[in-house]
N, C-alpha and C positions, 0 to 999 in steps of 0.2 A: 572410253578410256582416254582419249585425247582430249577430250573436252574437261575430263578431270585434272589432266596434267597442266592444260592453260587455265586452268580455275588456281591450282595448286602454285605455279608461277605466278600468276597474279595476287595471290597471297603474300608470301614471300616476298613481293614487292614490294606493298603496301608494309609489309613489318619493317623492310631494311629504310625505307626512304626516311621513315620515323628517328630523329638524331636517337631518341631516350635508347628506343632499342636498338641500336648501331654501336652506341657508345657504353650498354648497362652490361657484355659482355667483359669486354676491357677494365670496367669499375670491381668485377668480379673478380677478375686475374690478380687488378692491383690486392683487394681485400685480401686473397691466399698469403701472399709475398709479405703484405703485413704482420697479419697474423700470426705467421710463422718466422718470422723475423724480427720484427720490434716486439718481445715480448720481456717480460719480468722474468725474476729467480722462477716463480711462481708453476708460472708457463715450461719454462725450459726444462725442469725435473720431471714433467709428463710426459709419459708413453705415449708415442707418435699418435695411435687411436684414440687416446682418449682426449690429444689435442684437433685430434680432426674433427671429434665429434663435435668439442666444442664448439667447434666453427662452425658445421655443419647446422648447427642448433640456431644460429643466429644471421650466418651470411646463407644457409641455405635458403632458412624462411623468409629473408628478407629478397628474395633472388624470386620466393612464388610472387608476392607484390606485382614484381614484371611479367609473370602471365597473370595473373587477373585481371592487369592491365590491358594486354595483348586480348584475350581473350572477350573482354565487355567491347574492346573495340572494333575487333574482327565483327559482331553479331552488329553495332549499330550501324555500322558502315554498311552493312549490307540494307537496313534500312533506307538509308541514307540514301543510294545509289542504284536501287531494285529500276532504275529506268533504263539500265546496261542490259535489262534481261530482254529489249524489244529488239536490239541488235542482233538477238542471237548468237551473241559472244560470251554467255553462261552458259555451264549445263540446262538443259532445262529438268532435269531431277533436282530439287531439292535439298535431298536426302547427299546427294555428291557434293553440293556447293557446302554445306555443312563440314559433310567429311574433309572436303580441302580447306578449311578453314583449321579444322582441327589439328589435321596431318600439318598441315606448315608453322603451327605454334607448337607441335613438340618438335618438329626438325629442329625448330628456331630455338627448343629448351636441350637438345640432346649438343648446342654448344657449348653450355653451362656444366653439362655432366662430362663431355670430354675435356674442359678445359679443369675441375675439380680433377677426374682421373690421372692428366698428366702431371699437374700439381704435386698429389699426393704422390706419385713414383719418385719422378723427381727427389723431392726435398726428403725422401724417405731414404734414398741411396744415397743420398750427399751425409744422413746422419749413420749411415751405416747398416740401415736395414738390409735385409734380403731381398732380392728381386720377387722371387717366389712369395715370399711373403706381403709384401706390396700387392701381386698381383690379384690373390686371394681375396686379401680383405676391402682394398683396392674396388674390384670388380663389384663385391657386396655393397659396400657403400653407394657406387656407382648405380646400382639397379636400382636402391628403393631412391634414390635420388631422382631418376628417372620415372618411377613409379607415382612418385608425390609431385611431380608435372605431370604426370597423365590427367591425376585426381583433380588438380585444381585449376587447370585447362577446360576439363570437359563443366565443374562447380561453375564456374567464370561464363563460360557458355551459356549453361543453364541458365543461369541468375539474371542474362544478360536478355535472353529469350524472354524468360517468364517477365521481369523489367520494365514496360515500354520508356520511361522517362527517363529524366538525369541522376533519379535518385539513386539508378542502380548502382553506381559509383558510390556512393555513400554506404551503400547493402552491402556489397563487396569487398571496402576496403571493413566493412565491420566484420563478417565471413573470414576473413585471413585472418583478424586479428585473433575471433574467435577460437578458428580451428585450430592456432597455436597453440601462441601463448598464453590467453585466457584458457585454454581447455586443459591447458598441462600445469601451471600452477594454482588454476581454484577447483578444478574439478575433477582430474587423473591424481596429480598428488594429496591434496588437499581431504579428499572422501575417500582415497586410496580404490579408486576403479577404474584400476590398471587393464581391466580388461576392453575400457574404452581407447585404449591407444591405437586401436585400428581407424579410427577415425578421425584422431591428430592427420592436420596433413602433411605434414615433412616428417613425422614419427623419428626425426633426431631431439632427443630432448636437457634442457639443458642441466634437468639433475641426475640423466644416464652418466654414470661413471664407468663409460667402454673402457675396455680394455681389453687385449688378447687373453686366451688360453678359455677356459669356463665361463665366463661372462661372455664374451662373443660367441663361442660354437651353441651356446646350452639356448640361446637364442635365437639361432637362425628355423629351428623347426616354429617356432610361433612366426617369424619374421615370414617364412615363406605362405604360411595358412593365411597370414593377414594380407599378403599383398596379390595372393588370389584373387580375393573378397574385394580387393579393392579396385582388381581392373575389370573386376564385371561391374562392381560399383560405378567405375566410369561410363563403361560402355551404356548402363542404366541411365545414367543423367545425358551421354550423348545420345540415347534413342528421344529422351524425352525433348530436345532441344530440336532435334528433327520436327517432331511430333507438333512441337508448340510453334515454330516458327512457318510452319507449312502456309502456301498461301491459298485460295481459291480456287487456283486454277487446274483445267482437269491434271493436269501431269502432278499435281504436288503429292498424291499417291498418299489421303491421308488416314486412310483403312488399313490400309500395311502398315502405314506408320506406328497405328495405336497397335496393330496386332503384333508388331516387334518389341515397341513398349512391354507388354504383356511375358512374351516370350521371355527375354533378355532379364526381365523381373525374376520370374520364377527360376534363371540361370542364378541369376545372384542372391537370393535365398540359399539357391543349393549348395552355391560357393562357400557361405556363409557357415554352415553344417560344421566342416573341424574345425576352423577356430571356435566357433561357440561350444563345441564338445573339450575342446583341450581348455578352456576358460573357465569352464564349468569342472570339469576334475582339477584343477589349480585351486579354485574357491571353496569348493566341498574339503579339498586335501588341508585349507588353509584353517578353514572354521574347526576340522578335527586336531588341528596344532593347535588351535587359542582355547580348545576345550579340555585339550591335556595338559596343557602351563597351567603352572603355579601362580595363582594370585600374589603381587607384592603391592606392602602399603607405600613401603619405601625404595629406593635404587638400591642401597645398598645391602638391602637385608639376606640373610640366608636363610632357605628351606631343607637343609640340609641335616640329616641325624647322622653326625658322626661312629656313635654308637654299634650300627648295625653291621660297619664293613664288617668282613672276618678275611683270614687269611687263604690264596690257593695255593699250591705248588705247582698246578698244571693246568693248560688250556691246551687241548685239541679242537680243532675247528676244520670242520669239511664244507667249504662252501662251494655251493655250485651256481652258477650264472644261470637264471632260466628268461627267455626272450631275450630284451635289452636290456628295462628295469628292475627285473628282479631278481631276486636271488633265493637262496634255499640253503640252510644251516645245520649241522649236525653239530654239537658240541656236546665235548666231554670235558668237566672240570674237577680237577682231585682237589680235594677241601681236607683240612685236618678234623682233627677231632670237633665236637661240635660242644659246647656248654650247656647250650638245650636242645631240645626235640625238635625246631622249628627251626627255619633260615626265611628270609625274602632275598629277592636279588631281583636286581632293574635291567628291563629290556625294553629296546623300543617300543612304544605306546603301538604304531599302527601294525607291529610283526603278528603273523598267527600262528599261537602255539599249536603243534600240531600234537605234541608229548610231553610228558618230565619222569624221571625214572630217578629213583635213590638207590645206588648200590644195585642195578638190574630190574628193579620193582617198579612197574609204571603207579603212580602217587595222580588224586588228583589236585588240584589249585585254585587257589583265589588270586583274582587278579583284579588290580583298581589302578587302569589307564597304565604308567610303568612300572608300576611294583606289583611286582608277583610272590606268592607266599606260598609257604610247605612246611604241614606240620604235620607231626606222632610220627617222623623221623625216628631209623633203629642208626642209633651211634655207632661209629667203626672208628675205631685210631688212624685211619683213613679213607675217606669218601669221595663215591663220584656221584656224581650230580650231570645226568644228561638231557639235554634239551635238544629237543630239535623243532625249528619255527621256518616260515617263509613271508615275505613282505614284497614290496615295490618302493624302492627308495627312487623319489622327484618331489622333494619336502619343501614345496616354495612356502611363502610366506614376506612380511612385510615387517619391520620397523623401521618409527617415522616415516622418511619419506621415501627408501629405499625398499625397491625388491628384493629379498634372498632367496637361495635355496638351500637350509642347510645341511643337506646329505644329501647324494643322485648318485644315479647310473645311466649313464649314457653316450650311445657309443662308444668313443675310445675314454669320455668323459668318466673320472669316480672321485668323487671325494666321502668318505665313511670313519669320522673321527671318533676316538673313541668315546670321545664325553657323550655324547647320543646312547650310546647304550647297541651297537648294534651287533654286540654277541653279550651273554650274560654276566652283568658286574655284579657279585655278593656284596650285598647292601643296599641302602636305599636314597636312594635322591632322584631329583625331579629332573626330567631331561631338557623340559621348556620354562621356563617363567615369563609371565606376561607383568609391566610395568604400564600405570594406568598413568599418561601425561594430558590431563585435564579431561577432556572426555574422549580419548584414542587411547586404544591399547596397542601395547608396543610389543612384540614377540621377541623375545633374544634364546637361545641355549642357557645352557646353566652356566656353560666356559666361560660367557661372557662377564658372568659376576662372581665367579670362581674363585676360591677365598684361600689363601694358601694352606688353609686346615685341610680342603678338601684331598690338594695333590699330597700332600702329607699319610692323611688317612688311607688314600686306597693303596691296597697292600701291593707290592711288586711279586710280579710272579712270571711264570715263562711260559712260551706261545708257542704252540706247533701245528700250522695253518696249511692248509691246501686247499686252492685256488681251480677250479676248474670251469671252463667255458670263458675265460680274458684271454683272448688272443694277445692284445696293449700291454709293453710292459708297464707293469706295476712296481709304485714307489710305496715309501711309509719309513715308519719311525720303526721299522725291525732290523735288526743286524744282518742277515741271512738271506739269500731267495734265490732258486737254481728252478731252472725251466726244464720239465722231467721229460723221459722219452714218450711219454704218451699224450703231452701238449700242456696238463698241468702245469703248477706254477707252487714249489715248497715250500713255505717261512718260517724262519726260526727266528725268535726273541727268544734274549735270558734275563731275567731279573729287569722290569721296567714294569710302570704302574699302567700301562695301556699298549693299545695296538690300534695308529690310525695304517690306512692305507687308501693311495689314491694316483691319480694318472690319469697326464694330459699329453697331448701332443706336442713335442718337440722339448721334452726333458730332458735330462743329462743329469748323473752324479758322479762326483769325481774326490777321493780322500785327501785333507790338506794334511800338509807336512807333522801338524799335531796333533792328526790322531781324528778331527772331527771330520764327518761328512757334508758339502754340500748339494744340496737337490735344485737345481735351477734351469731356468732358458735353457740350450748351449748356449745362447750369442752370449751371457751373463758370466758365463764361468769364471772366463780367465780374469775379465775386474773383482767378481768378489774372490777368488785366490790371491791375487794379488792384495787388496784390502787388507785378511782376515790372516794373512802370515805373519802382520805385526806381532800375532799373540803368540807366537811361535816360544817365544823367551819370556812370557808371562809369568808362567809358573813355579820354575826354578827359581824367578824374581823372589816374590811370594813367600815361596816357603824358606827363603833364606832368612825370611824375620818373622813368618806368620808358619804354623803348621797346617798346611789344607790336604784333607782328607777328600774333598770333592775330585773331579776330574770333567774336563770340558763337557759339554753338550753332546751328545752321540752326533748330531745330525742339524744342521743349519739349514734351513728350507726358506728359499727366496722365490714365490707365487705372485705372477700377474693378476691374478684374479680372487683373493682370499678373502677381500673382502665382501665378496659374493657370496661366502659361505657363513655373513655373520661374525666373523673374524674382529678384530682390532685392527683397524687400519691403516694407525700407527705406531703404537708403541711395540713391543716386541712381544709374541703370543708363545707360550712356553705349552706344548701338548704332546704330554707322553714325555721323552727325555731329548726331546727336540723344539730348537727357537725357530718360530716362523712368522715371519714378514711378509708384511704387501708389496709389488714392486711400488704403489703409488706412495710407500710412507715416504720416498726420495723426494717427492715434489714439495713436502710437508716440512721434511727436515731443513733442505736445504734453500728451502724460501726464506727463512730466520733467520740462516748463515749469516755471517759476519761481513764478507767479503762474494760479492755473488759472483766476481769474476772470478775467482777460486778454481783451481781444477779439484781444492779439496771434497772431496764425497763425504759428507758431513753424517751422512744415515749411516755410514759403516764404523762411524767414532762410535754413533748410540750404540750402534750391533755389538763392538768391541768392549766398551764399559758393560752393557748386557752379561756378557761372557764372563768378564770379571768380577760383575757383583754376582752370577749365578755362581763360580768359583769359592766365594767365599761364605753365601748366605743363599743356601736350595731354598728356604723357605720364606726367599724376599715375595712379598705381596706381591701377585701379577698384575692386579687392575691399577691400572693407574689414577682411579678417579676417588680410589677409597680416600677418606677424610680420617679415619681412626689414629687415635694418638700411636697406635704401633707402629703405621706404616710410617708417620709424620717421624718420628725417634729415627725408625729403621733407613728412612730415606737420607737422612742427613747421616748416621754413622754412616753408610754405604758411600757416601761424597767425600766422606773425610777418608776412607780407603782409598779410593778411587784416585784423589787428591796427592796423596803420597805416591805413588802407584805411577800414575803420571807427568808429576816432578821430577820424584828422580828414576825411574825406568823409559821412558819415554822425553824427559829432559824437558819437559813443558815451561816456559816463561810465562810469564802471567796473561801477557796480552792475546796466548795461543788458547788460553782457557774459552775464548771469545767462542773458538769451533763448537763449543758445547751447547752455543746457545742455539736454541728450536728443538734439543732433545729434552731427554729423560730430567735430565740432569741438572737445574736451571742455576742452583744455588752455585757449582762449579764456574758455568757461566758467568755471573754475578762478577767473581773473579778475576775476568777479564778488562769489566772497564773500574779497574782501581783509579785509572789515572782522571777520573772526573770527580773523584773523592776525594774531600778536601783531609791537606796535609801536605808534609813536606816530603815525607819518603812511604814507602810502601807500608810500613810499620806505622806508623800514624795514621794514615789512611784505612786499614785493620782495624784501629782502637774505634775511628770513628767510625764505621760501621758496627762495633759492639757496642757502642755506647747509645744508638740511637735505641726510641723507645717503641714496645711492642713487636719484638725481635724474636720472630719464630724459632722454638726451640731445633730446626732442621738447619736454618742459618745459623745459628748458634753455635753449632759442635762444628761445624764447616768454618768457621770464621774464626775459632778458638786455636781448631790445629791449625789450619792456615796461618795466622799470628805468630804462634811457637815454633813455628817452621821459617817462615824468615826473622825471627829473634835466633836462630843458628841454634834451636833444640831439635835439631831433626833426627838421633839418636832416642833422647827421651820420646818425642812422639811416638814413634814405631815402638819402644818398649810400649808406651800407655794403650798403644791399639793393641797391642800383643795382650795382653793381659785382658782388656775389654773383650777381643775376640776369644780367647777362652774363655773367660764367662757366660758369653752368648752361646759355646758350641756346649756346655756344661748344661743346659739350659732344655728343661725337655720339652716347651714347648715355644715357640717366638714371645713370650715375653716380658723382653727389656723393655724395662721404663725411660723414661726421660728421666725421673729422679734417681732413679738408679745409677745410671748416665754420670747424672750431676756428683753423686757422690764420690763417684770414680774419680771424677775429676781433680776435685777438689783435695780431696785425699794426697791423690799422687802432686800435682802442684806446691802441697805444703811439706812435702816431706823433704 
């Protein structure tokens, strides 16, 4: 033992005398301080985690360099120097002078992990975090930080062993580059074998979009199976470095050597065991989601038969929690009268029916992946329809170059939206679509291409849910939910076209002044109350010139992690009678912002405009990417509301329009820089903007009110929108035309 601890000092020596690694500790500290400091708009609107990982992705890996450095030098030096062993001032085991070699280059890396540890606390309480919070995620960080020095300490060693010449430096610096970056952009994302990231060696990477809530916790069970695997992996490449480096001589002990080799092998195989079990049920679970999506030729297109919804009055639903990820369904659904003998209705593709009963008669079923069929139905003036099924919701999957998961249960983890199908929806449409981009296919949900026909079509009806075996309170888009004296958990919904439900750790909801609910962080709350009271006096605004028959949003849901679930990650996601947002659309919005030193929060303008075209038009297109002339018409009137709306309710100047730019909104925006518009007043500068040529019909009706608005018709405008907006609500399905539009215009102009 003492001759290991003067092995181990003399290591430690030989690292500190070296300037590179004296001084690449320091170079580290500075890198944090930058990073986190001299950054962009860009920077600044990210979630502390998802700015650390950043970092982590690039100053960490670049931080292995200096033990592979450490490492090939520690092993030639010993070459080098093997004439110290005649003093008898080495071990003379081997197998010790190794192990101190090793032990003093992660002493010498556990400065790196404590100097990132106290970094991140630090700058994390100075922006306001939680200590608790810090320390949490903090510490996790910190492990596999530590863990990916073990790895490429004991690589380094190896490499340097097996080596004899100078090339090994060339092998090695090729090995880091490898195991990164090269292995995370051509060959983890690139062929999507994700299940290689046990073998990245920093496994921070730089297209993980961390962030707290479900994307960090729904991770850490793979995170811990993988860095199992990876320090017997160590220990495997440090037996072998013993093994290879052995000399001659009788003490090198090189019989035990190889039989540790051996040993230590077959530990790391066995280590190897759950993650290969939990990567293999993620891949089989993934291949039966690409088997149940709907083939698309195009992005845009829909698979959808509007036709089949029908109407219920009622949903009962008895769910029960069994283990962690499963669950187990009774439902009862009252249906009206029926036109034919036959119905389908879509349920999750992986759930297993266990029944289906018409009116108490067990019936049996044809089922093809989510649709399910029942026919020679006996008619009642009213019908129940029971099912009862059981699944395991952990539905990962992949588009592009991102991992989802879009439904789970776990732990105190659930998200189970309704567009999945995960109790029974009367009608038929596809829960998955696959989108072929060149020769990859892309997995999205149906929400994601969701067409406003579809929220339209599924009929609103009321929800009467019980909850058993969630201990975690549970959130969602219901009105209602009272925790019973037997541990259950009640919900009531009335009149809404779905029921998501879901819960993370450290939620809060809390009712704003006008009636809508927020579901957020707590640390979140009192900014978006704050925010979201501007709309306080929206309405009363409103209806003072326009009639709106809508009413706010039930429920405003602001998610650290939604776009984990396949979500929209920035524009505003409307599911069930509730708008939900990523926290990360903030970094998104307000990188565009006008003024970056702004304390103004520019994502809460989109959220508010949101609020306001949903006010006026429920059946404004959700996807933002749609190119259809409807949504092109629908988007410009919605800017010429919005426009009014903001002038004179909100008192906006022109140059204030600037806030809108990075959102929804752009033609608003537009607005903003008049003053680079050639003319002499604001009204000139208008004309020349209509006058230029190939002038999108969206700018157009934006550019038209705006005009007759500073010509001092701002009475007539509001009449001509008054008039346009009943036409539209008159209108039984969205579509207004652009000529349509135009007619109006012209019309009212000449009269």
């Amino acid at each position: 033992m003492i001759t290991y601890i003067r092995q181990l000092q003399l290591e430690l020596t030989f690292i500190f005398k070296n300037w590179l690694f004296l001084i690449a500790p320091l170079l580290y500290l500075v890198s944090i301080y930058i990073w986190f400091t001299f950054q962009g708009p860009y920077q600044a609107a990210q979630p502390i985690l998802q700015r650390t990982n950043e970092f982590l992705a690039v100053g960490h890996t670049v931080s292995l360099g200096v033990m592979f450095l450490a490492s090939v030098l520690s092993i030639r030096r010993e070459k080098q120097t093997v004439m110290l062993d005649w003093t008898n001032s080495l071990p003379t085991s081997y197998r010790g002078i190794i192990l101190a070699k090793f032990s003093a280059i992660n002493l010498y890396s556990l400065i790196y992990t404590i100097i990132f540890l106290v970094s991140f606390t630090v700058i994390g309480m100075v922006q306001g975090e939680q200590l608790d919070f810090l320390v949490n995620h903090g510490s996790v960080l910190a492990l596999q930080s530590q863990v990916s020095y073990l790895v490429s300490i004991a690589l380094g060693m190896f490499l340097a062993a097996m080596i004899p010449n100078r090339i090994v430096y060339i092998i090695t610096f090729c090995a880091w580059m490898f195991g990164t970056f090269f292995m995370e952009g051509f060959i983890i994302q690139r062929y999507h074998l994700y299940y290689l990231k046990t073998f990245h060696l920093s496994q921070f990477f730089l297209a993980q979009y961390l962030s707290e809530g479900w994307a960090f916790d729904m991770a850490q069970k793979e995170a811990l199976r993988s860095r199992v695997f990876v320090f017997f992996f160590s220990l495997l490449l440090l037996s072998l470095t013993v093994w290879r480096a052995g000399t001659n001589r009788l003490s090198s002990k090189k019989r035990s050597a190889a039989i540790s080799v051996f040993l230590i092998l077959g530990v790391t195989i066995a280590s190897a065991a759950p993650y290969t079990n939990l990567w293999t049920e993620k891949v089989k679970k993934s291949e039966k989601l690409f088997q149940y999506a709907v083939h698309q030729e195009h992005f845009e297109e829909s698979n959808i038969d509007f036709t089949s919804f029908l109407k219920t009055e009622n949903y009962s639903l008895d769910v029960e929690r069994i283990g962690d990820s499963a669950i187990r369904v009774g439902s009862e659904i009252i249906i009206d009268s029926l036109k034919e003998n036959h119905l389908t209705f879509t349920l999750y593709p992986t759930f297993e029916i266990e029944f289906i009963k018409w009116n108490g008669k067990e019936l049996d079923y044809q089922r093809e992946n989510s649709s399910v069929t029942i026919e020679n139905l006996e008619n009642s003036p009213s019908n129940t329809l029971s099912v009862t099924y059981q699944g395991t919701l952990n539905e990962w999957g992949y588009s592009y170059s991102d991992e989802k998961n879009y439904a789970f249960l776990q732990d105190d983890n659930m998200f189970l939206p309704s567009y999945i199908a995960w109790y029974p929806i009367i009608g038929e449409f596809p829960v998955y679509e696959k989108y072929v981009n060149g020769s990859v296919e892309n997995l999205f949900t149906n929400y994601y291409h969701r067409s406003a026909q579809l929220s339209q079509n599924i009929p609103q009806t009321n929800f009467s849910v019980n909850l058993r075996g969630f201990e975690q309170p549970i959130f969602g888009t219901f009105e209602e939910s009272a925790r019973q004296p037997d541990g259950s958990i009640m919900i009531i919904s009335n009149t809404t076209p779905g029921l998501t439900l879901f819960s993370q750790a450290g939620l809060a909801e809390k009712e704003l002044s006008f009636g809508t609910d927020i579901i957020s962080m707590e640390k979140h709350i009192k900014q978006i109350e704050d925010e979201l009271d501007e709309l306080e006096g929206v309405l009363p605004y409103l209806n003072s010139w326009l009639t709106i028959s809508n009413s706010f949003k039930e429920k405003f849901v602001y998610l650290p992690s939604l776009e984990y679930t396949g979500s929209e990650n920035y524009y505003t996601n409307i599911i069930d009678d509730a708008f939900f947002v990523d926290e990360r659309s903030r970094q998104y919005v307000l990188s565009y912002g006008p003024d970056y030193e702004s304390d103004y929060d520019y994502l809460f303008l989109d959220v508010k405009a949101q609020f306001i075209t949903d006010l006026l038009f429920e059946f404004y297109p959700q996807s933002p990417y749609s190119t259809s002339n409807d949504f092109t018409i629908y988007h410009g009137m919605i800017q010429a509301y919005l426009f009014v709306a903001f002038k004179e309710h909100y008192q906006f100047d022109w140059d204030d329009f600037r806030l809108f730019n990075g959102t929804n909104y752009w033609n608003l925006a537009s607005l903003g820089y008049l003053e680079y518009e050639e003319g002499n007043n604001t009204l000139e500068k208008l004309n020349n903007r209509l006058s230029q040529e190939d002038l999108a019909p969206e700018e157009e009706i934006v550019y038209l009110v705006a005009k007759e608005w500073e010509n001092g018709n701002k009475a007539e405008m509001k009449q001509f929108l008054r008039e346009v907006y009943e036409d539209i609500k008159g209108s039984p399905t969205p579509g207004y035309k652009y000529y349509d539009w135009k007619i109006k215009w012209n019309t009212f102009m000449n009269e």
